[in-house]
Each structure stands twice: as C-alpha cells, then as structure tokens.
N, C-alpha and C positions, 0 to 999 in steps of 0.2 A: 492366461498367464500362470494361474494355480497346474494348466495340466502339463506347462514346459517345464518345471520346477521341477515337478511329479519326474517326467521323462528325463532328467538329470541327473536325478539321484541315481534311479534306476541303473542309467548307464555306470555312475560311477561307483556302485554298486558290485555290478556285471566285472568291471575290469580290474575294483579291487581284489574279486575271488580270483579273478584268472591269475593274477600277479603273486598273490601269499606263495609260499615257498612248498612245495608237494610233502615237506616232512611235516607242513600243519596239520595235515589231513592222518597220519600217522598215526596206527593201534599205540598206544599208551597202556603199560603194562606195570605201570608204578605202584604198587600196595598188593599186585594179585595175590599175595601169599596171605592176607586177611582176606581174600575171598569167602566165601561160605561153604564151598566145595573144599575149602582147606582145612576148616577149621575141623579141632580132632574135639571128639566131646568124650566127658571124666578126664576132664584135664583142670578140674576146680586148682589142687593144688601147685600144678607146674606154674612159669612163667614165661614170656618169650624172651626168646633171644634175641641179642644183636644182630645173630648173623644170619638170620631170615631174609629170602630174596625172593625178584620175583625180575623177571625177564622175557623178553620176545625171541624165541625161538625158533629155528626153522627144523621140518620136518628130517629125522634121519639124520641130522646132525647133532654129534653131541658140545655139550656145553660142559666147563669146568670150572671152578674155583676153590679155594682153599678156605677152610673154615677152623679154630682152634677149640676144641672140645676138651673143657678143663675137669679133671681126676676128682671124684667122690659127688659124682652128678650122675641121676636118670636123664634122657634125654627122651621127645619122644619127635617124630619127625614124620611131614605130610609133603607128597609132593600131588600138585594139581595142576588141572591144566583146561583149557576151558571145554565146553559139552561136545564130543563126537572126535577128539582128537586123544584120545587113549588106543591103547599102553602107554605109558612111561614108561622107562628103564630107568632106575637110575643106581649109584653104587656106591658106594662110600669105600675110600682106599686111602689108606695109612702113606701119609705122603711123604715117610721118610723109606719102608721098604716096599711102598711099592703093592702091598700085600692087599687082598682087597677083602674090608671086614664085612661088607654085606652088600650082595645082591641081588634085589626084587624078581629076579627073572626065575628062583628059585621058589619062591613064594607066588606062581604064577601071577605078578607085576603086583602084587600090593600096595598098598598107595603111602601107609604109614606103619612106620614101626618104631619099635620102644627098646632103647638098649642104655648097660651103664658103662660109665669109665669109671677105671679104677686111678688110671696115671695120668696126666696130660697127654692130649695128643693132635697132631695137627692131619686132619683128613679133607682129600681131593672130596668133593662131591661131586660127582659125574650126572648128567643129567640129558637123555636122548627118548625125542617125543618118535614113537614108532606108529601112530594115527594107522592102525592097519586098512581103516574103513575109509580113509580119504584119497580120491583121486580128485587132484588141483586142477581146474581147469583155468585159473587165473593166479601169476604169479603169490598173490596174496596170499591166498590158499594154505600156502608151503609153511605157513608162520602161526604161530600161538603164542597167547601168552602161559609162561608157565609158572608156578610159587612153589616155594621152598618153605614151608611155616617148619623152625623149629623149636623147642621147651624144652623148658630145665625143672630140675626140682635139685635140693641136697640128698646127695642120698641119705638113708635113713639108717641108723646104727644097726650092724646086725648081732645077736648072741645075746647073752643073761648079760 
C-alpha cells in the first residue's frame, strides 16, 4: 500500500515538471550588476545608483537604454558579464546629439571607468556582448547575463 502511495507521488511529480511553463526554467539575471565580477573596489566613498541594471542578453546584439546623469557628480561605472563571454562593448552617447562620450573599444574594451558631469545630461548607454571565444552550439549559448553597476560621489570643490 505504502509502495503505491510512493508510485503516485512520483508520477505526479513527473507530470507536474512536464507541465510548469519552460520560462520557469529560465537564466534569471535580476541583481547581476551586484555580482562580484562588478563590483569596482576604492569606491569606499562613491554610492550606487538607481540606475544600475542588469539584463539577459544575446550575443552580437546590442542593448540600449537611457540613463539621467545629474551635473557636479563623479561617476564611476562597471559593466560585466558572466565568465568566458567577454568583450563587452559598450558606449555611453549623449542622447540629445547623438554624440558619443565614450567608448571601451578605444580603451581595448575596459570594463570600468570614471568620469565627471559638470551639467545634467541624459545618456543612451549602449551595451553589446562580442563573447569572441564562443561558438553556441545550443540556442542558449547566444545569451548572458549582463550588469551595469554605476556610482556616484559629489564632486569635490576644486581651487583655494
């Protein structure tokens, strides 16, 4: 009696997994930009930002969104991705001309950099995983997660 019990569960079990929805099984990419591979160290005094992200990316395509970068702030900014899918590329562009204030591929793909605003400004942040060393052999493959960790500080008065 105890071992048909047993065989019932079992099955139903078996046909709860077949049934769940295939996005349960799904990379989850929520916090990656508090990864460890993110975080930037001599950053006692910065703080984060809001606008830190972190997202499921597919290979060779880029990703964009608009981030507001407010005037008399250091910033310092990480992007990451997880182990054996590097280069990043990514760019930061002035989303009113268009004009692009930095990008990694100049810096043969550096991961973080430190720059200040002097005025408010609203910048695209562009972000395209170029994995040179990956050949997908299963859709999956194609996809990463990637983080966006950014920090602020005030800047700091400069002169006598």
């Amino acid at each position: 009696m105890k071992a048909l019990k047993n065989i019932k569960l079992l099955i139903f079990a078996i046909i709860f997994l077949l049934i769940l929805p295939s996005n349960a099984f799904s990379q989850s990419c929520q916090g990656f930009h508090h990864h460890k591979n993110c975080l930037m160290y001599d950053s006692y005094d910065f703080k984060q930002y809001g606008q830190a992200r972190s997202a499921l990316l597919e290979i060779n395509k880029s990703f964009t969104y608009k981030a507001v970068f407010y005037g008399q702030k250091d910033y310092k900014m990480s992007v990451c991705t997880e182990t054996g899918y590097s280069p990043v590329r990514y760019r930061l562009i002035n989303a009113e001309t268009k004009e692009v204030f930095y990008d990694n591929i100049e810096d043969d793909y550096v991961e973080s950099v430190g720059f200040t605003i002097d005025k408010s400004i609203t910048m695209i942040i562009e972000v395209t995983i170029l994995a040179k060393d990956i050949r997908p052999e299963d859709p999956i493959d194609i996809r990463a997660c990637v983080g966006i960790q950014i920090l602020w500080r005030k800047a700091p008065k400069l002169g006598f």
